[in-house]
C-alpha positions in Angstrom: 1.8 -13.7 22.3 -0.5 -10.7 22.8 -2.8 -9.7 19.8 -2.8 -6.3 19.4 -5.4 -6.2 16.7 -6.8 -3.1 16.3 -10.1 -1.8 16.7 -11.5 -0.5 13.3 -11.3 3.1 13.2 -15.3 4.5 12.4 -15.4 6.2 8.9 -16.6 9.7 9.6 -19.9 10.9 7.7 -18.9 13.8 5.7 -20.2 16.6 3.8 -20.9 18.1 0.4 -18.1 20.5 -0.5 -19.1 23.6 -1.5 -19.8 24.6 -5.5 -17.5 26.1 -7.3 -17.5 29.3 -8.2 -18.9 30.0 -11.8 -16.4 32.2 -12.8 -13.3 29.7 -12.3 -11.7 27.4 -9.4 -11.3 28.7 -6.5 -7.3 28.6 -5.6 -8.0 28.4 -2.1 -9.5 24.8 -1.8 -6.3 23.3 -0.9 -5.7 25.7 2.2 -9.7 24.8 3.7 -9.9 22.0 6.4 -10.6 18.6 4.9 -12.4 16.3 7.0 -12.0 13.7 4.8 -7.9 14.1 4.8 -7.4 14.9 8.6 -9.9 11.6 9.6 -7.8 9.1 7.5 -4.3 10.5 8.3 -4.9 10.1 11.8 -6.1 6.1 10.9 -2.9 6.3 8.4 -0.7 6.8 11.2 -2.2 4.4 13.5 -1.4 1.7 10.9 1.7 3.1 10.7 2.0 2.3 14.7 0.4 -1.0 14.5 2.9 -2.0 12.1 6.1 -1.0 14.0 4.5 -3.2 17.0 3.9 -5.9 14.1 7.6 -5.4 13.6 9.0 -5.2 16.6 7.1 -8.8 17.3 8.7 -10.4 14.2 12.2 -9.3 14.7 11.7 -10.8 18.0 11.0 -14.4 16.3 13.3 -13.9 13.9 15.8 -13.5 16.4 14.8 -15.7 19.2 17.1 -18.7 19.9 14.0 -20.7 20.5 11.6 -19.8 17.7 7.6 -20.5 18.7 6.1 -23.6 17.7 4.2 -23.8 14.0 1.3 -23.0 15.7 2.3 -19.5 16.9 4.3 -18.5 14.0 1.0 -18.9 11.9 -1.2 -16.6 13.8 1.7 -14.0 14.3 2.0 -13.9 10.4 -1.9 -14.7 10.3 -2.2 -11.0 12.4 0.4 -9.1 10.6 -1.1 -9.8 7.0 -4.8 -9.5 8.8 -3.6 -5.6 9.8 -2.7 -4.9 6.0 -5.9 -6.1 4.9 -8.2 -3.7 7.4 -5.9 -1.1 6.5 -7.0 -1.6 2.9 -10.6 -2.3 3.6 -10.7 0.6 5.7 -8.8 3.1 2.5 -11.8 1.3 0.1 -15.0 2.4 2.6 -12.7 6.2 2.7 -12.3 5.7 -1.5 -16.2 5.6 -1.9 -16.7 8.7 -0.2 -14.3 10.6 -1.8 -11.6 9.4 -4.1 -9.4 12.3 -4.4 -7.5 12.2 -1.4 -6.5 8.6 -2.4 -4.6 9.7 -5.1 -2.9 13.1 -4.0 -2.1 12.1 -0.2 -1.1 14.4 2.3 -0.2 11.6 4.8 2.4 10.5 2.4 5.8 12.3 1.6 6.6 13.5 -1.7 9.2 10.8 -1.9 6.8 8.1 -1.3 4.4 10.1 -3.8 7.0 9.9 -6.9 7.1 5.7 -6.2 3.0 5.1 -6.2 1.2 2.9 -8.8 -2.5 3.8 -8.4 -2.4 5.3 -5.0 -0.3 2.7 -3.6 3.1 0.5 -3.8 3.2 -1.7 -7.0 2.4 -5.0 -6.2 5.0 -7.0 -8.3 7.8 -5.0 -6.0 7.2 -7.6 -3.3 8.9 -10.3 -5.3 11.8 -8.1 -5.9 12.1 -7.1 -2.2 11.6 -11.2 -1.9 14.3 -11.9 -3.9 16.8 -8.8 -2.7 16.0 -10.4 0.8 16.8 -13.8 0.1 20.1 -13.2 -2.1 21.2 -10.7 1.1 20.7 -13.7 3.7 22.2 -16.1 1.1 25.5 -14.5 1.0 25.8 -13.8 4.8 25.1 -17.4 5.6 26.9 -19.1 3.2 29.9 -20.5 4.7 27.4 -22.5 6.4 25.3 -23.7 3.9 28.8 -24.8 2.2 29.2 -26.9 5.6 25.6 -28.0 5.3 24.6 -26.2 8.5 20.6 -24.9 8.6 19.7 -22.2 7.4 16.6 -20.4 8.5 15.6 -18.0 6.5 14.9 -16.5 2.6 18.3 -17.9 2.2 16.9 -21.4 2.1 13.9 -20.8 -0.2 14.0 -24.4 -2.2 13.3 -24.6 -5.8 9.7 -25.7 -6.0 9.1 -22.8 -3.6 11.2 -20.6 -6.4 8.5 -22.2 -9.1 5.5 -21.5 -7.5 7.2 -17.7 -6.4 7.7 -17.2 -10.3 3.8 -18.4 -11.1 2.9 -15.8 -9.0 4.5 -13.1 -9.9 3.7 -13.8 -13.3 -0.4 -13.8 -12.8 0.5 -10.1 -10.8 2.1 -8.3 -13.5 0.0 -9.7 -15.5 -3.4 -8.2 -13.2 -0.9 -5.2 -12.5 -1.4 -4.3 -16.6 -5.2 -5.0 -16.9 -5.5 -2.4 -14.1 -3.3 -0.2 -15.7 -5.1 -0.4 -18.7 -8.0 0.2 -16.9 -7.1 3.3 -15.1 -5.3 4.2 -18.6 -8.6 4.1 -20.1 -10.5 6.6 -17.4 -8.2 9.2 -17.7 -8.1 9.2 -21.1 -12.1 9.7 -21.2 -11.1 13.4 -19.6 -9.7 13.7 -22.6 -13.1 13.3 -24.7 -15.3 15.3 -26.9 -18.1 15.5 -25.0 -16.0 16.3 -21.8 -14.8 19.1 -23.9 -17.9 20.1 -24.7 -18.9 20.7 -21.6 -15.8 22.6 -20.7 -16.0 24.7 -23.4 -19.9 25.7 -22.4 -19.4 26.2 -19.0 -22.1 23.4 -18.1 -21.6 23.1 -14.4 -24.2 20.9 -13.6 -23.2 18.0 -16.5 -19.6 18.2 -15.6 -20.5 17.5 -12.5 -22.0 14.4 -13.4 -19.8 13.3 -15.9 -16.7 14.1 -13.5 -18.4 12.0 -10.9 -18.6 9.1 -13.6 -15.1 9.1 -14.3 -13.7 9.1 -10.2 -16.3 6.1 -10.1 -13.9 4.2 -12.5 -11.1 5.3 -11.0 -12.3 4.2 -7.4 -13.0 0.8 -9.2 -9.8 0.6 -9.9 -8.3 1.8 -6.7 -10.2 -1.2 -5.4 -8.6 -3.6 -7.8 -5.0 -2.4 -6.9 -5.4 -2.7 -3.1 -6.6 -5.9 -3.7 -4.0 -7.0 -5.9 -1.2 -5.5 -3.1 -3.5 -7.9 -0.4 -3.8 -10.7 -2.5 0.4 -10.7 -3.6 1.4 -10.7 0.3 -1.0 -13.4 1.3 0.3 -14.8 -1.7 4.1 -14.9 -0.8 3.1 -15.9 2.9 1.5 -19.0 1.9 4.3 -20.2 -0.3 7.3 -20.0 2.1 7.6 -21.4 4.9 6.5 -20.0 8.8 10.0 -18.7 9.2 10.3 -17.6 5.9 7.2 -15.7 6.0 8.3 -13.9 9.2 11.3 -12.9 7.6 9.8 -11.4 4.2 7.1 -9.6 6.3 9.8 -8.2 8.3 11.5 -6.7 5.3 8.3 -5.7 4.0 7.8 -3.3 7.4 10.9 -2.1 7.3 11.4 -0.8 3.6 7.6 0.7 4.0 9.0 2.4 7.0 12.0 3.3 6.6 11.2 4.8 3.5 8.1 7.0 5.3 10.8 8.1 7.7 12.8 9.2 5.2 10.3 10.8 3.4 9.2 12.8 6.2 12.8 14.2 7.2 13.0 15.3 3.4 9.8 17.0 3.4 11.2 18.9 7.0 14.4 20.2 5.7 12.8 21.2 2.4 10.2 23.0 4.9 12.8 24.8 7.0 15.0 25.9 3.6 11.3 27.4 2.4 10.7 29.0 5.9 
């Protein structure tokens, strides 16, 4: 089987933005260029394209009469998780140059945008797309597990691979609220009296470093969320089975998909009705 590994899009070198204006924001920022934006939504959408070949290659095993031998199946899921994990290292080295974007995407759709937990998909949703998956391939295959046919799928996860499933998923929401706590705590700071002070006197220069103090946490704990979303799908992979594996990853893909398509139609027709 091919890899078709990508080759690591180069981070751009980018460049101060411009001050702002002493006598208030300037309500045009949002209309300007932004390297920053345009350089990573053209890597988001290569991902995007990577994964609907990663897709394409699993519904292929999935479906085959003859699956590949063990040793195939594990660099095919080996690749596919290796592609989410460039695609977050790649959003960290993008996150230390300028956090912003991360967390008010324009490569996203606004549906996609209402879902997010710290500029991303909440990690713990993985076991409940696990579990959906499973119970769906349960039910249409259960005349012949009655029979005691084979079943290859999430329909036959067993119950020590349930136990260690339920560990897991307990030790992410647990991470998910330390993070949460964390990014809780950051944006509170905004809220503080010396950040008010500096408001209130019009201190450019301070703010500045202050502000730049606080996206500092915040890109900490960007880090810590994309590497909790890693760490949960190599995770879930290494519990179940080869078979298994392909077939989670393969709903993975598709709900991450499908939803992005159907957030982009939504954002077109709301366009056109503005137009």
């Amino acid at each position: 089987m091919p890899d078709r590994t990508p080759t690591p899009t180069p981070i751009p070198t980018l460049t101060a933005p411009s001050p702002l204006p002493r006598n208030g924001f300037n309500r045009n920022d949002d209309d300007r260029p932004n390297p920053q934006r345009e350089q990573f939504a053209k890597f988001f959408e290569s991902s995007l394209a990577e994964q609907s070949h990663d897709l394409y290659a699993l519904r292929a095993v999935a479906t085959a009469s003859q699956p590949p031998d063990e040793s195939s199946l594990a660099q095919l899921i080996s690749r596919v998780v290796s592609h989410y994990e460039h695609y977050y290292e790649t959003k960290a080295a993008w996150a230390q140059r300028d956090i912003n974007p991360m967390f008010s995407p324009s490569w996203t759709s606004t549906t996609e945008n209402i879902f997010m937990w710290i500029g991303g998909w909440r990690p713990s949703a993985a076991f409940h797309l696990l579990h959906s998956k499973s119970g769906m391939q349960l039910e249409a295959r259960l005349d012949e597990v009655i029979r005691g046919g084979t079943v290859k799928d999430l329909g036959d996860v067993s119950a020590t691979q349930l136990q260690a499933l339920d560990r897991l998923q307990r030790e992410t929401v647990k991470a998910e609220r330390v993070i949460s706590e964390e990014a809780a705590e950051a944006q509170e700071a905004l809220a503080a009296a010396e950040v008010l002070q500096l408001v209130s006197s019009g201190d450019r220069g301070n703010m500045e470093s202050k502000m730049a103090g606080l996206k500092e946490r915040m890109t900490a704990v960007l880090a810590r969320a994309d590497r909790l979303r890693i760490d949960t799908i190599r995770g879930i992979t290494d519990i179940l089975n080869s078979i298994q594996a392909v077939h989670f990853l393969i709903a993975a893909a598709e709900m991450f998909l499908g939803v992005h398509e159907y957030g982009k139609e939504k954002d077109q027709l709301a366009a056109q009705w503005e137009a």
